[in-house]
N, C-alpha and C positions, 0 to 999 in steps of 0.2 A: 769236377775240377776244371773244368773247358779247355781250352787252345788259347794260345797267343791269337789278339786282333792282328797284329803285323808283328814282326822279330824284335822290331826297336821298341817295342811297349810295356810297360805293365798290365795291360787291359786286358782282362780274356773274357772269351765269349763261351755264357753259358749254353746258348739255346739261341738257334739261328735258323726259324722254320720258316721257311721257302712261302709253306703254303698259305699262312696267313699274315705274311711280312712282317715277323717280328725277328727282333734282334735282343737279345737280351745280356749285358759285358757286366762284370764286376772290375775293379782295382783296388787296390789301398793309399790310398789319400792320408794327408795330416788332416789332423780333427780342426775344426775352426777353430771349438770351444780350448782346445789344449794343446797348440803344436807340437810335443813334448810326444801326444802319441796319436797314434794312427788308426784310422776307422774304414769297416769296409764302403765302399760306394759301391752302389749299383747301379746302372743306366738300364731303362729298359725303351727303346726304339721302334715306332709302330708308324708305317707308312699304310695308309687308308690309298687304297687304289680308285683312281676316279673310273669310273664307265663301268664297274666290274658288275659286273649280272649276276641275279640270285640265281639260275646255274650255268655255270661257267662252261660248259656244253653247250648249250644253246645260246649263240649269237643274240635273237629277239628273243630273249625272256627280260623280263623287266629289269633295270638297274638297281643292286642293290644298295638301299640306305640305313640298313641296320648293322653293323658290326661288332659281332663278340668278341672279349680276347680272355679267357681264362688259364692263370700262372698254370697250373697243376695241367691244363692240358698240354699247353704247348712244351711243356716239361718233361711230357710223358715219353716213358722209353719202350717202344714195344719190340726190341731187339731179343728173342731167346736168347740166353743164357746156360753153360752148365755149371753145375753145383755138384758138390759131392754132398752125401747124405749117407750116414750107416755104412760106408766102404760103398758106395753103388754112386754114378753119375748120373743126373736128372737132367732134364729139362725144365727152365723156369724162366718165367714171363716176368721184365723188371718192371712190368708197368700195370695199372688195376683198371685201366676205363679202353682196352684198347678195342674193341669188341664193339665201343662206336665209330661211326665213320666221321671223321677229321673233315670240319667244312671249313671248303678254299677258296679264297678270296681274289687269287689268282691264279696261274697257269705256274704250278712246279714242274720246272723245265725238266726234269727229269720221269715225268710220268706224261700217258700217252693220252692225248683228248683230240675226241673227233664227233663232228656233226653230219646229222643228216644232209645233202643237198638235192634237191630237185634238178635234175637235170632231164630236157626232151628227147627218145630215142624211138624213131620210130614211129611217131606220131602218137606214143603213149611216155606220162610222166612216170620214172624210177625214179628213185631215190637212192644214190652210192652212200656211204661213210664218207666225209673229206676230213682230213690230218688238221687240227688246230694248232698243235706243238710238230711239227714236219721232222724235225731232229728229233724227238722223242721215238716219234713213231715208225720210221724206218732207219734200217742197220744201215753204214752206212757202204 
């Protein structure tokens, strides 16, 4: 069903995933062919991130220039679920491919990414974690 784009609209958004910058709105429009009645539209919205590295972990891995965008994924709901079934409550998964992992094109500000850095201590090179997303990764 989605959400209102804003309160003043007709538009709502089906599917607005962070991680591969898509945005996906339906409304209902007059038909061109027949004013008289109305058809649904869809917009679907795909912003291509410039600089974005094939892994988005690592600062120097190469920039990526291939981009996937597949409906049924970005679609996908892997939120449990309960269901009643025979008088008994289940657990059920609404979604069938989630068991892959979701590749991201950028940085979903709500999950935590961090690189290795070289740093000298000592007169020997360590290497800490350092925060890509800082707000992510620590409370605040």
């Amino acid at each position: 069903a989605g959400y209102p784009l804003n309160p003043y609209d007709k538009e709502y958004v089906l599917v607005n995933n962070k991680c591969q910058c898509v945005t996906v709105t339906s409304k209902i429009v007059p038909s061109k062919e027949n004013p008289d009645e109305e058809v649904l539209q869809r917009n679907i919205r795909i912003l291509v991130p410039l600089k974005a590295r094939e892994n988005i972990s690592d600062p120097l891995s190469p920039l990526r220039t291939t981009f996937v965008y597949r409906l049924s994924e970005l679609c996908r709901n892997c939120e449990p679920t309960e269901i009643e079934l025979g008088g008994a409550i289940h657990q059920a998964q609404q979604g069938n491919s989630c068991e892959e992992p979701q590749t991201c094109y950028t940085y979903d500000r709500e999950q935590c990414y961090s690189s290795p850095v070289p740093f000298l201590y000592h007169g020997q090179v360590k290497h800490a974690p350092a925060a890509l997303t800082p707000a992510s990764c620590f409370a605040e």
